[in-house]
C-alpha positions as CSV (number, residue, x, y, z in Angstrom):
1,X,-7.2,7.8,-20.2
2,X,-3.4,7.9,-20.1
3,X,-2.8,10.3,-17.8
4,X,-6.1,8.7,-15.3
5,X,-4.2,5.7,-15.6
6,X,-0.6,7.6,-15.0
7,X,-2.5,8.8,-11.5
8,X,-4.0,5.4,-10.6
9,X,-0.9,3.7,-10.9
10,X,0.9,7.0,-8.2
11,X,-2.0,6.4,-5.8
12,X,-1.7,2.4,-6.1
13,X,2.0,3.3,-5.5
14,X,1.4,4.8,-2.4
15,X,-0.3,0.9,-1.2
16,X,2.6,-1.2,-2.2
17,X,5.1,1.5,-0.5
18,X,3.0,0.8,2.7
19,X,3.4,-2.7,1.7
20,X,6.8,-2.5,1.6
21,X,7.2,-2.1,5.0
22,X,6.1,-5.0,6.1
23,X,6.5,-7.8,3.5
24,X,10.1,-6.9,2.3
25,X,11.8,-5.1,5.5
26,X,10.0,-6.7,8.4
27,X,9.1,-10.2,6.4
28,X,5.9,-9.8,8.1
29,X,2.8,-11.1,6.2
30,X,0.0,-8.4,6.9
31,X,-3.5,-9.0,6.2
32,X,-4.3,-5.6,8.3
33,X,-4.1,-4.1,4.5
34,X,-7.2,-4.9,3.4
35,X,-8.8,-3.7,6.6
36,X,-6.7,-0.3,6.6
37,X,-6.8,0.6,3.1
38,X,-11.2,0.6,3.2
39,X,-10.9,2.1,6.6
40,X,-9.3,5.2,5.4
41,X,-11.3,5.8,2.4
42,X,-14.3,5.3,4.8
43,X,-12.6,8.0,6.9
44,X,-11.7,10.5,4.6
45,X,-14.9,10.6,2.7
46,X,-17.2,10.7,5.7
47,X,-15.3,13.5,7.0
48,X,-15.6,15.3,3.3
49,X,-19.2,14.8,3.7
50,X,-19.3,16.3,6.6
51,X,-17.6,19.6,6.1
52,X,-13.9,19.0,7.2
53,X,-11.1,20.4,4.9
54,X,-10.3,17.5,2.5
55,X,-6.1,17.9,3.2
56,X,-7.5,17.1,7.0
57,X,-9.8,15.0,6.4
58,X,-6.8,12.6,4.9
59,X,-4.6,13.3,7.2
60,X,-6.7,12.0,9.8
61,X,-7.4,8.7,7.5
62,X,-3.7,8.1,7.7
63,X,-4.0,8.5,11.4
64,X,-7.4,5.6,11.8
65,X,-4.9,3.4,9.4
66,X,-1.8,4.2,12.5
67,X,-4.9,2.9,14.9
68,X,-5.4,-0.6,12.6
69,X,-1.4,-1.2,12.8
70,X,-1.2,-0.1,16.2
71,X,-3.6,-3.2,17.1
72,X,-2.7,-5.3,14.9
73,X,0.7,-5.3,16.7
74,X,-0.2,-4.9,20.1
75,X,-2.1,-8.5,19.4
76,X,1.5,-9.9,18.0
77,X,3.8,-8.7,19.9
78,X,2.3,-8.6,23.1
79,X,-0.7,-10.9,23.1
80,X,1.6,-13.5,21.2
81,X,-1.1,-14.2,18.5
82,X,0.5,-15.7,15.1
83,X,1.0,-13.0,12.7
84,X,-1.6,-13.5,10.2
85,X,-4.3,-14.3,12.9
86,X,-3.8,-10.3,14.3
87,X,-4.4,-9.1,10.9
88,X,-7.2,-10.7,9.8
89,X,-8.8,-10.3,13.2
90,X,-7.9,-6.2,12.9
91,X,-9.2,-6.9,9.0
92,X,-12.5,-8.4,9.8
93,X,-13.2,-5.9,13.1
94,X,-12.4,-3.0,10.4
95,X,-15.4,-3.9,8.4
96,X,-18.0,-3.1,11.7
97,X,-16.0,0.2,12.3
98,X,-16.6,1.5,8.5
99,X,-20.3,0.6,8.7
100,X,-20.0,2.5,12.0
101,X,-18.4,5.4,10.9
102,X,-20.7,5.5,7.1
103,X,-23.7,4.2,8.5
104,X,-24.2,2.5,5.4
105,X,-22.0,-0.3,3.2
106,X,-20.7,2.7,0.4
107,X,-20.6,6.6,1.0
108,X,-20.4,8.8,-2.4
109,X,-18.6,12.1,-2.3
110,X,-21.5,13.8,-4.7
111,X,-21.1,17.2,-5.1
112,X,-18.3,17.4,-1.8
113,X,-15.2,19.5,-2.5
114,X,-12.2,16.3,-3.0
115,X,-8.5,16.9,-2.4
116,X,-7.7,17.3,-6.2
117,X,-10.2,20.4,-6.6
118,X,-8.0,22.4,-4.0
119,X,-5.7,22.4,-7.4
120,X,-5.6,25.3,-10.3
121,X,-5.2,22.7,-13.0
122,X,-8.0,20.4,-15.3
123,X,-9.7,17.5,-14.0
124,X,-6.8,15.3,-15.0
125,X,-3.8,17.0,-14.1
126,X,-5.2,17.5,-11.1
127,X,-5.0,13.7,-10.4
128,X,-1.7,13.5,-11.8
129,X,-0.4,16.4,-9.8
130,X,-1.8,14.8,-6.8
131,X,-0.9,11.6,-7.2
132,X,2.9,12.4,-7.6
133,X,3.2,15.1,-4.9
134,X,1.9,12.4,-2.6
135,X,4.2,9.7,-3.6
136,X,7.1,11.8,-3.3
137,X,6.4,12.4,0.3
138,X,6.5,9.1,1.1
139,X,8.9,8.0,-0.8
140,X,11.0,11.2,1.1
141,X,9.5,10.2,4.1
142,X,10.4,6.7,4.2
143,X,14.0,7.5,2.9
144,X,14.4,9.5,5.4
145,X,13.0,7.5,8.1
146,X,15.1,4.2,7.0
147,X,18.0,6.2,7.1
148,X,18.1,7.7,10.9
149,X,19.4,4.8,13.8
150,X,16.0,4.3,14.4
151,X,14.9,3.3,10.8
152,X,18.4,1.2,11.0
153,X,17.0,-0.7,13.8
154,X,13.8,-1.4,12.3
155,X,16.0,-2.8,9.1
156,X,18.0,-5.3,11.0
157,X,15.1,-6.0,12.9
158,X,13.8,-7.6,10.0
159,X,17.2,-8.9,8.7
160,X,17.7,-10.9,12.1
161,X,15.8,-10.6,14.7
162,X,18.0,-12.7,16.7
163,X,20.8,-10.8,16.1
164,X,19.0,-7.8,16.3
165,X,18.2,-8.3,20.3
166,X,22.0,-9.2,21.2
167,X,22.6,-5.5,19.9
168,X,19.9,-4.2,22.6
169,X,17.2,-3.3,19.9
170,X,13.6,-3.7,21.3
171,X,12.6,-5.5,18.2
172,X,8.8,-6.1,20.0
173,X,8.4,-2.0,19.3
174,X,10.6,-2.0,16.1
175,X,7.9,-4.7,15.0
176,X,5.0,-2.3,16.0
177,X,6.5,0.8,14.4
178,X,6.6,-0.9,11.6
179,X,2.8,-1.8,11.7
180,X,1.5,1.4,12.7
181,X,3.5,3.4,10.0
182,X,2.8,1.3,7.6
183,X,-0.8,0.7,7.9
184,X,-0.9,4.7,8.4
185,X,0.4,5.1,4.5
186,X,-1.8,2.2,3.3
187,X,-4.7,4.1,4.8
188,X,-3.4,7.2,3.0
189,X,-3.6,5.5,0.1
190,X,-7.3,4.4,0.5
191,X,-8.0,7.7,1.1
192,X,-6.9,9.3,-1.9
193,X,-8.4,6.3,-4.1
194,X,-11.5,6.9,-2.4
195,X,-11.5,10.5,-3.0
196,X,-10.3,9.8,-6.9
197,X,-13.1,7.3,-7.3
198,X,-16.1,9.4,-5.8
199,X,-16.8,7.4,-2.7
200,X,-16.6,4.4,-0.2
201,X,-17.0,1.0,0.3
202,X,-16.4,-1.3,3.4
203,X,-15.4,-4.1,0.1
204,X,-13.1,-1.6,-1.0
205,X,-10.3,-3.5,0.8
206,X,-10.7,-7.0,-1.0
207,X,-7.5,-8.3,-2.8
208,X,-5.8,-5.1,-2.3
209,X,-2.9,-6.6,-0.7
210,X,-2.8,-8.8,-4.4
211,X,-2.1,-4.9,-6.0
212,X,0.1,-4.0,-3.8
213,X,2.4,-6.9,-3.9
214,X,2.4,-7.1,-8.0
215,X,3.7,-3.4,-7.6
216,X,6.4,-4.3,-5.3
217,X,7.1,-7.7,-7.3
218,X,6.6,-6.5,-10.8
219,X,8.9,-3.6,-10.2
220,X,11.9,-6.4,-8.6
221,X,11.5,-9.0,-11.9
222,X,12.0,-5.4,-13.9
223,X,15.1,-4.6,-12.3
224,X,18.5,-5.5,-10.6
225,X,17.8,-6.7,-7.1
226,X,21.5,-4.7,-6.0
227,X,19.2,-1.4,-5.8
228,X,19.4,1.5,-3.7
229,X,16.9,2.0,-1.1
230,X,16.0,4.9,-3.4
231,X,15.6,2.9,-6.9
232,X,14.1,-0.1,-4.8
233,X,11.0,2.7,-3.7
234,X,11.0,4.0,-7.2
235,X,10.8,0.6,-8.4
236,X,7.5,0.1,-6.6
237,X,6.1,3.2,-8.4
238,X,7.1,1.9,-11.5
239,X,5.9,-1.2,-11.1
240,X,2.4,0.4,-10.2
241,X,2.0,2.7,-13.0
242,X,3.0,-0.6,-15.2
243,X,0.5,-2.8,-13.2
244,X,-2.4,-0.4,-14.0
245,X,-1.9,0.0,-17.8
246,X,-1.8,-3.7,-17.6
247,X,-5.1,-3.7,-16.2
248,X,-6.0,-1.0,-18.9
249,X,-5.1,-3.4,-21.2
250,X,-7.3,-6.6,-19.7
251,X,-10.4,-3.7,-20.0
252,X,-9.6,-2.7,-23.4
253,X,-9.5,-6.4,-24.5
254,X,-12.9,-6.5,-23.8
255,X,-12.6,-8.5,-20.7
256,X,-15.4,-8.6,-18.0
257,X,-14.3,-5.7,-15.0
258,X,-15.3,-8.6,-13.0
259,X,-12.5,-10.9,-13.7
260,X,-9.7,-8.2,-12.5
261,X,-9.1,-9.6,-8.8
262,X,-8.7,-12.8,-11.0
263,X,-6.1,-11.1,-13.5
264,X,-4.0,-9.3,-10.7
265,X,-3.5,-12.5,-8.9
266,X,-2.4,-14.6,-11.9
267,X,0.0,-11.6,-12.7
268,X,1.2,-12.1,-9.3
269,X,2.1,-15.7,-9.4
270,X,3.5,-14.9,-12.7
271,X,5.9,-12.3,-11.3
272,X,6.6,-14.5,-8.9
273,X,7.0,-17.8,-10.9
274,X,9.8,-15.8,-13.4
275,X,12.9,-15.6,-10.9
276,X,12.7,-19.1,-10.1
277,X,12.7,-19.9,-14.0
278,X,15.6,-17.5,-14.6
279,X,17.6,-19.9,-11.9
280,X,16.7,-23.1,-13.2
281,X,17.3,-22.2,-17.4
282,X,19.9,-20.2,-16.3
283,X,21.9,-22.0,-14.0
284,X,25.4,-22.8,-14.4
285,X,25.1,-20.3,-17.7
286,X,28.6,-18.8,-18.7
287,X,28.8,-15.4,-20.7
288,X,31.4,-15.8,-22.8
289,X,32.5,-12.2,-24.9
């Protein structure tokens, strides 16, 4: 159980990274998440079913999340719909695509050969393996990424756009980078839940975007907001892997499985609720040695 919940909270990881992206650097609410994260699960485990190499089979999950992002900012940035609108219009169109692509509301992945079992370890190291091998990627990845002059200009595109534009950044395709490589890892993520859990569901995606944010907030009420880009990403892991023994927790309690999209947004609001009490009981507070 520890080490399932160790890998749950790696994969759920790999969500708030991709949610990351967008909420904290571009301070762009998007809904696409709940349409991408399904999408890719749908993706990966029809493809699974169907013969393809599980590694490729994820891979190209990633890529249908890239698609999502991809429209979800063409409608923003160049069909000037309000951001939330182009992500729950992307959201809602992903449901039809997964019933297109399953043929059927859930797909199972009975008896198909699943990323982890390409692995030499047990059953649960498998996951555990997985799970961190994956998030280190990204977390590399993105590192990397934010680091180059283009990932520079994606950060102040998001710090100012204004000011942003008077440098000559194109901050219309900074904005829809942004989208399609992060709806790409969000995807990813689906995809590797979907393949941990044994299937797919086009209601996969529901409230997802509620986990991903208590990973990304849980992990900033934890620590120092003067982080690295580094510790701010490892942060986000942290505060996943924490998020899901706190849902261990809830189950062991004895609480109703159905109450969980309930739990995870109170622990948001919670999480959210705590800086703004540490400034008001702690205002005009004095350390004295």
């Amino acid at each position: 159980m520890l080490l399932s919940t160790i890998s749950q909270g790696f994969l759920w990881a790999i969500l708030g990274l991709g949610i990351f992206m967008t909420f904290r650097i571009l301070d762009f609410p998007d809904m696409t998440t709940e349409g991408s994260f399904p999408l890719g699960g749908a993706v990966a485990v029809t493809l699974i079913t169907q013969g393809t190499n599980p590694l490729l089979a994820t891979l190209l999950a990633a890529l249908s999340g890239c698609l999502a992002g991809l429209v979800t900012g063409l409608l923003y940035t160049k069909g000037k719909i309000p951001t939330l609108l182009s992500g729950i219009l992307v959201m809602t169109s992903c449901h039809s695509i997964m019933l297109m692509i399953m043929g059927r509301a859930n797909l199972g992945l009975l008896n198909a050969s699943k990323l982890q079992d390409l692995l030499l370890f047990s059953d649960a190291t498998n996951l555990i393996v997985l799970g961190l091998v994956f998030v280190t990627l990204v977390v590399a990845a993105m590192i990397f990424f934010l680091n180059t002059r283009l990932g520079q200009a994606y950060i102040a595109t998001g710090d100012n756009r204004d000011m942003a534009e008077s440098f000559g950044i194109n901050t219309d395709n900074m904005e829809l980078m942004g989208l399609i490589l992060s709806n790409g890892v969000i995807a990813l993520s689906g995809a590797l839940i979907s393949q941990q859990d044994g299937y797919a569901d086009v209601s996969k995606g529901i409230g997802v975007i509620v986990i991903g944010l208590a990973s990304i907030i849980i992990g900033e009420v934890l620590f120092s907001t003067n982080l690295t880009l580094l510790e701010r990403l490892l942060a986000i892991v942290i505060g996943s892997v924490l998020y899901q023994f706190l849902i261990l927790a809830v189950i062991s309690l004895g609480f109703k499985t159905n109450y969980l999209k309930l739990f995870s947004a109170l622990v948001l609001a919670i999480c959210l609720i705590i800086p703004q009490l540490k400034k008001k009981f702690f205002k005009g507070v004095k350390l004295t040695r």
